[in-house]
Each structure stands twice: as structure tokens, then as C-alpha cells.
N, C-alpha and C positions, 0 to 999 in steps of 0.2 A: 544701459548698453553694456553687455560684456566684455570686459577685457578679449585680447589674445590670450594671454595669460590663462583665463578658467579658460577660455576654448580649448585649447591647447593639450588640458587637462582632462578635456571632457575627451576629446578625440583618439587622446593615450588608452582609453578604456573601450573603445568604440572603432578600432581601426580599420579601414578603408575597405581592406580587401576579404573583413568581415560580413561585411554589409551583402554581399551576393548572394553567396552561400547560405547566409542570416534569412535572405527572402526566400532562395530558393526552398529552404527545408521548412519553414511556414506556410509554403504552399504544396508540399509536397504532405504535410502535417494534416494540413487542411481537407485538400482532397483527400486523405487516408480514412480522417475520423468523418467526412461527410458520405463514407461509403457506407461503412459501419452504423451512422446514423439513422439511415436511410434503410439498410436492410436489418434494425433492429425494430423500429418502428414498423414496418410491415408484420415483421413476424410476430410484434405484442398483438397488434390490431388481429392478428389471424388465430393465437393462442386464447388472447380474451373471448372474443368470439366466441369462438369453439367452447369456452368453460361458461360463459355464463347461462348457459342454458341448464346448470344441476348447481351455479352456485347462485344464483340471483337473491340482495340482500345479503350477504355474508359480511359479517366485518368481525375485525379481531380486537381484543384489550390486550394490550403491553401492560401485563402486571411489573416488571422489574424488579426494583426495589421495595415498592408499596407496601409488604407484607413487613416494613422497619421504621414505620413515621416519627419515628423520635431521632431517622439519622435521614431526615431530605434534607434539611438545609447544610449538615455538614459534607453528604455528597455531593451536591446541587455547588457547592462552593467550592470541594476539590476538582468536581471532576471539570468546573468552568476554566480553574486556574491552570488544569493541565491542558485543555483546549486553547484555550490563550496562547500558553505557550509552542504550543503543536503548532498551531499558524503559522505564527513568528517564526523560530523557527526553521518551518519545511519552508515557505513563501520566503523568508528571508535569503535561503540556502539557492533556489531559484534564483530570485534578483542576481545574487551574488557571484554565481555561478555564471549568468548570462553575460553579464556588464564587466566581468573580469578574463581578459586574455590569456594570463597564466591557467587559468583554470579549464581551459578548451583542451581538455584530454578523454580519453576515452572511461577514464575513472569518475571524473565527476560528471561528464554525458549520462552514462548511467547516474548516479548518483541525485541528478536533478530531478530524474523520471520518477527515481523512487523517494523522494518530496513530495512532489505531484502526487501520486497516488499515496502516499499518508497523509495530505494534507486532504484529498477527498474524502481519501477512506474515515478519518477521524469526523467529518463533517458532516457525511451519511449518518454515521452513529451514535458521534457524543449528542450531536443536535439532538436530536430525537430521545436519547437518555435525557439531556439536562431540558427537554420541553415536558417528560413525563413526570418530573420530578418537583414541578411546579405547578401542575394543573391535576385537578382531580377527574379529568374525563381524558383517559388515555385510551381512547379509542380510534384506531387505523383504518381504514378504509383497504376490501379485497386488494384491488388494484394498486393502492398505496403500500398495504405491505408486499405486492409480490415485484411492484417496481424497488423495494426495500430489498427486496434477499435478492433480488438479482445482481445490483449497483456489489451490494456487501461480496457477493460469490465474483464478481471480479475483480474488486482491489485483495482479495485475500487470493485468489491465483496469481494475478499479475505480482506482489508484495515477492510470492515464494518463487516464484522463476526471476525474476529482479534478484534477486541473492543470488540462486544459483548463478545468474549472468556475471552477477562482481564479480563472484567467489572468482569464476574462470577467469577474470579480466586479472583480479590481483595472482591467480596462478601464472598467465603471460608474463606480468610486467618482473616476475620473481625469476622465473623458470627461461624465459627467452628474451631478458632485456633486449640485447642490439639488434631483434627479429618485434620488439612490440610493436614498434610504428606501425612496419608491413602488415605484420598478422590481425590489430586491431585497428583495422580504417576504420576511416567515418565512416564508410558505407558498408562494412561487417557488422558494424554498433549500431548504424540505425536496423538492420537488419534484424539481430540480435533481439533491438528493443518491439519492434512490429510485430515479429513472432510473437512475442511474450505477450503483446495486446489482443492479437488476434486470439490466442490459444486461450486465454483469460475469458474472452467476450463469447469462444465456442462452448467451451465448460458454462458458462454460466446461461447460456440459451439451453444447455442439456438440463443443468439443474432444475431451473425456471420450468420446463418441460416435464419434467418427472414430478415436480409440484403439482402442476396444474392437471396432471390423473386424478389427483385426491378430491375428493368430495369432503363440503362443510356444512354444518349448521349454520344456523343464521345468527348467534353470537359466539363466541371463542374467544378462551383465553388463555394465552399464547405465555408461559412462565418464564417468561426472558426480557431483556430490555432490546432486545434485537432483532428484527424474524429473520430467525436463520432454523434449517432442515427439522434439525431436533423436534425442538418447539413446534413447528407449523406442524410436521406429522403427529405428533402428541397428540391433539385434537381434531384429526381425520376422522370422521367417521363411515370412512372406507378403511378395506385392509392397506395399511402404509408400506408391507412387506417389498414390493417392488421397486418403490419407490428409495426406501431406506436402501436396500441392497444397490442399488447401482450407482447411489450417495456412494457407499462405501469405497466399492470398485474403483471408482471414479476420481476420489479422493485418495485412497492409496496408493494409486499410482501416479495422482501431480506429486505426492509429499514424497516417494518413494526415488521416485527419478529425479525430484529437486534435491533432496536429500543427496543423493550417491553422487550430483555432480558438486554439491560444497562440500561433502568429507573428501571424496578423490582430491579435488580441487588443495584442499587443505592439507591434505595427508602430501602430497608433492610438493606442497611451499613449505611444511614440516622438515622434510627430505635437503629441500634444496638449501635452508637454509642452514640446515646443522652442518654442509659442507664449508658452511662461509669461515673464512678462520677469523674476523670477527666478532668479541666476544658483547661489543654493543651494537653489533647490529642483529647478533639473538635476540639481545633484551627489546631492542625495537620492534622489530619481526613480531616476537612473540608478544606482545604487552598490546600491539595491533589487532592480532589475530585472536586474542582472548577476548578482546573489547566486543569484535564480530561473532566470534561467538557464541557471547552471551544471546546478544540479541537474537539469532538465529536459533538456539537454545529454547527462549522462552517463545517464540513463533513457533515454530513447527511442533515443541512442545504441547502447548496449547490447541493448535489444531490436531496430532496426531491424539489430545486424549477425549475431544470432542468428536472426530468422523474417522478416526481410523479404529476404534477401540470398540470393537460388535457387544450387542448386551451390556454395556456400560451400567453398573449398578449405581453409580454416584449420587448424589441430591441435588438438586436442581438449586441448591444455592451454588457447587462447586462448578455446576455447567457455567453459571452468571459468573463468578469469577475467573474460571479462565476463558471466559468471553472478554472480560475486562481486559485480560492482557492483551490478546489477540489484537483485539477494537482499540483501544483506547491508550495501555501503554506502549506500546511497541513505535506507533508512530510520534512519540514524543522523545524513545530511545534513539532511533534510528542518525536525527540530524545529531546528536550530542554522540554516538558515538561513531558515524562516521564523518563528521564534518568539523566539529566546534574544538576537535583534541587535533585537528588537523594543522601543522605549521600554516601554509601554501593559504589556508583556509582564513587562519586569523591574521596574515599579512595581506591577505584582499580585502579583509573587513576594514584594519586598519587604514590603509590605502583609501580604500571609500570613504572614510570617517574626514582624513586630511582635507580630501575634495571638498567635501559638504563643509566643514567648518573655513575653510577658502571662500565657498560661496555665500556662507553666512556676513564674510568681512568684505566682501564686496558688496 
């Protein structure tokens, strides 16, 4: 039987007049992604269709790393370790964030979303790296890779409009403290975050689309650990030209507009802050803002020299590596530099820690 006591305890975490709003936006969650559900399945079922009649029998090899046999198990072991921790981590940052009442602000709302999708995004990818890196038949299946590059094309759109959204939220919270409450409601934020899904999930049904022009042989092999554009068009044997060009288009201008609202974004909190007379709360400000961005640095980095950069002369080992960043570290970055240096962050953790070792003595 439990005490009052742990109840007591539990319920401090859990409060009353959470619990509405808590259903409400579960159901409002639900209905949202059961639309998107619904009208993405239709449109595979109508895209495949239509392709398997000039692709029938097509399947791809993820060569990846293969061409380094003297380094699988040293990859195979880092790239596990940093998946582990990715988990933990993003899913930790979730819990944490949900079960904790200090932290129902409009910064970790965001904040939570973009867990969720590095904890997917990481899960789509590293899986699949650390599955090719232990079996010697790395072969994907048509439909498996193009259900691959579609999943990948919306955690990396949603990822860069998710930054941009901070970026702006930390420009509020700087720029119009005693106006943030008003300006970022809950229902601006959920707003905010639905755009960025929806906009994610349209991009990536264009992509998916501009794919499925390209004609294939009946085996391919695809020089990446990932299908992603590059690679898939590489061994088209149709002209890729159109395809690659509206990649581009398309891609320069998420990174282009995502881009202009985190430097704006920054370049204002830059401004607002050098007013502050304050000289630790520059170092704060600034020691914050560097933390972001790096990370946003090595993101859009990585994307702007893989699809924005036309004629790319590179080798297809430096495509895989900064695939790596993209895929694999970034979402390992993300909870450690916005959450784990976080004060608010490590007194919810601890807070949760006392509970649980409470329940352990009872």
C-alpha cells in the first residue's frame, strides 16, 4: 500500500489541473498524426503503383562502410555506444520534461519535439548502419529504401525548422520578457510545432516524388550507409537531371529561410544583450548561444555541403562522413547541449531521482 506521503509526491509532479489539457493535446496529437497517416499511405500505395511498372525486381546494396573490414567492429561498437546514449538521452529529456511542472514552458515544448524526432531520426539510421555492419548481405529492398529516404527527408526538415522555432522562442524570451507569456502561448507553440510537421512531411512526399521518376536496374549500389538523394540518383539509369535540380531548389530554400531566421534570431539576442549592463549575464547569454550554435553550425553545415553545393566534386568517403554528422551525431549533441548544461533541467532530474529512491524505501 502506498503511503500519502509517496502519493503526495507523485501528485507534486502530476498536478490536477494538468491532467485536461494533458488529454486534450493527446487527442488533438492523435487526430493530427492519424490524418497525415492516412493521407500518406494513400499517396505511397498510389506513387508505388505507378513506379512498379519500369521498376519491378529492383533492390539496392548499402555498401557504407564495407570498403574498411578491418574497422566493423570498431564502428559497429562506437557507433552502438553513441546510439545508446541518443536514446537515453532524447527519451530521457521527454520523460523529463513531461512529468516535470517547472519545465511546462514554451522552450522545453519545443525542446521535447526536437528529442522525438532525434531520437527517431537516429533510429531510422544508426539501425540500419549498425545492422550493415554485422551481416554481410546488405541488401534493401525498392520500397524499403524509398520508405528510408522519405522517413530521413522529414526528420532532417523538421530537425532545421525545429531550430529555427527555438532560435525565435530564445529571441522572445530575450528581446520581450514581460510580453513572452502572451506572444508564446500554448496554442502559438503548438501551432508553431504542426507547421514544422506538416511542412516536413510536404517536402518529403516532393522528394519521394522526384525519386520515383528515376528509373533502376535490377541490382544497385547505393555508396552510402543511408538512401539518401545523392546516392539513389548516382545509379539512376535515367537522366537524374531533374530530379537532382529540384533536390536543390527545394533544399535551398528550407536551409536558406531556416538559416535567416536563426542568424536574425541571434543577431537580436546578440544586440539585446550587449545592452544588458550585466557583465555575467553576457557570459551567460553568450556561453548559451555558442553551445547552439555549434550545433546548428555542424547541422546545416553538413546539410548545406551535401544538397546545397551543385557539382560537388568531393569522394564519396567525405559524403559518408558528413552524413555521419547530420544522422548520427547531431542527435546525440542536441540533448547535451540543450538540456543536460541546463540548471531547471538538472533540478528536475534530481527532484525525480529523490522520488524514486523514496519509493525504493518504501
Amino acid at each position: 500500500m502506498a503511503s500519502p506521503t509517496l502519493l503526495a509526491g507523485v501528485a507534486s509532479l502530476l498536478p490536477k489541473q494538468n491532467l485536461l489539457s494533458g488529454f486534450r493535446h493527446i487527442f488533438y496529437s492523435l487526430t493530427y498524426f492519424k490524418f497525415w497517416f492516412l493521407l500518406l499511405s494513400f499517396t505511397f500505395i498510389f506513387l508505388y503503383r505507378n513506379h512498379e511498372n519500369h521498376s519491378g525486381g529492383v533492390t539496392f546494396i548499402l555498401i557504407g562502410f564495407s570498403e574498411y573490414p578491418e574497422l566493423q567492429l570498431p564502428l559497429f561498437l562506437g557507433f552502438l555506444t553513441i546510439y545508446s546514449v541518443t536514446v537515453l538521452g532524447n527519451l530521457g529529456m521527454v520523460l523529463i520534461i513531461k512529468v516535470s511542472p517547472r519545465l511546462h514552458t514554451p522552450m522545453y515544448f519545443f525542446l521535447s519535439h526536437l528529442s522525438f524526432v532525434d531520437f527517431c531520426f537516429s533510429t531510422v539510421v544508426t539501425t540500419k548502419l549498425l545492422e550493415n555492419l554485422v551481416v554481410e548481405d546488405r541488401t534493401i529492398s525498392f520500397p524499403g529504401c524509398i520508405m528510408h529516404f522519405f522517413f530521413v527527408c522529414i526528420f532532417v526538415v523538421t530537425e532545421a525548422f525545429l531550430l529555427a522555432v527555438m532560435a525565435y522562442d530564445h529571441l522572445m524570451a530575450v528581446w520581450k520578457p514581460l510580453l513572452y507569456t502572451i506572444l508564446m502561448s500554448q496554442k502559438f507553440c503548438s501551432l508553431l510545432v504542426c507547421a514544422t510537421y506538416s511542412w516536413s512531411i510536404a517536402c518529403a512526399l516532393i522528394y519521394t516524388y522526384f525519386v520515383l521518376t528515376l528509373s533502376f536496374c535490377a541490382t544497385n549500389f547505393i555508396n552510402n550507409f543511408v538512401c539518401e538523394h545523392a546516392a539513389i540518383a548516382a545509379v539512376s539509369c535515367s537522366d537524374p537531371y531533374i530530379s537532382q535540380e529540384m533536390i536543390l531548389v527545394s533544399a535551398t530554400f528550407n536551409e536558406v529561410s531556416s538559416l535567416m531566421i536563426i542568424l536574425t534570431s541571434y543577431a537580436f539576442i546578440f544586440t539585446t544583450v550587449m545592452r544588458m549592463p550585466s557583465t555575467g549575464g553576457h557570459h551567460k547569454a553568450f556561453s548559451t548561444c555558442a553551445s547552439c550554435l555549434t550545433a546548428i553550425t555542424i547541422f546545416h553545415g553538413s546539410i548545406l555541403f551535401l544538397y546545397c553545393v551543385p557539382n560537388s566534386e568531393s569522394s564519396w568517403l567525405m559524403v559518408k562522413l558528413a552524413s555521419v554528422f547530420y544522422t548520427v551525431v547531431i542527435p546525440i549533441l542536441n540533448p547535451l547541449i540543450y538540456s543536460l548544461r541546463n540548471k531547471d533541467v538538472k533540478e528536475s532530474v534530481k527532484k525525480l531521482s529523490n522520488i524514486n529512491f523514496f519509493c525504493d524505501k518504501m
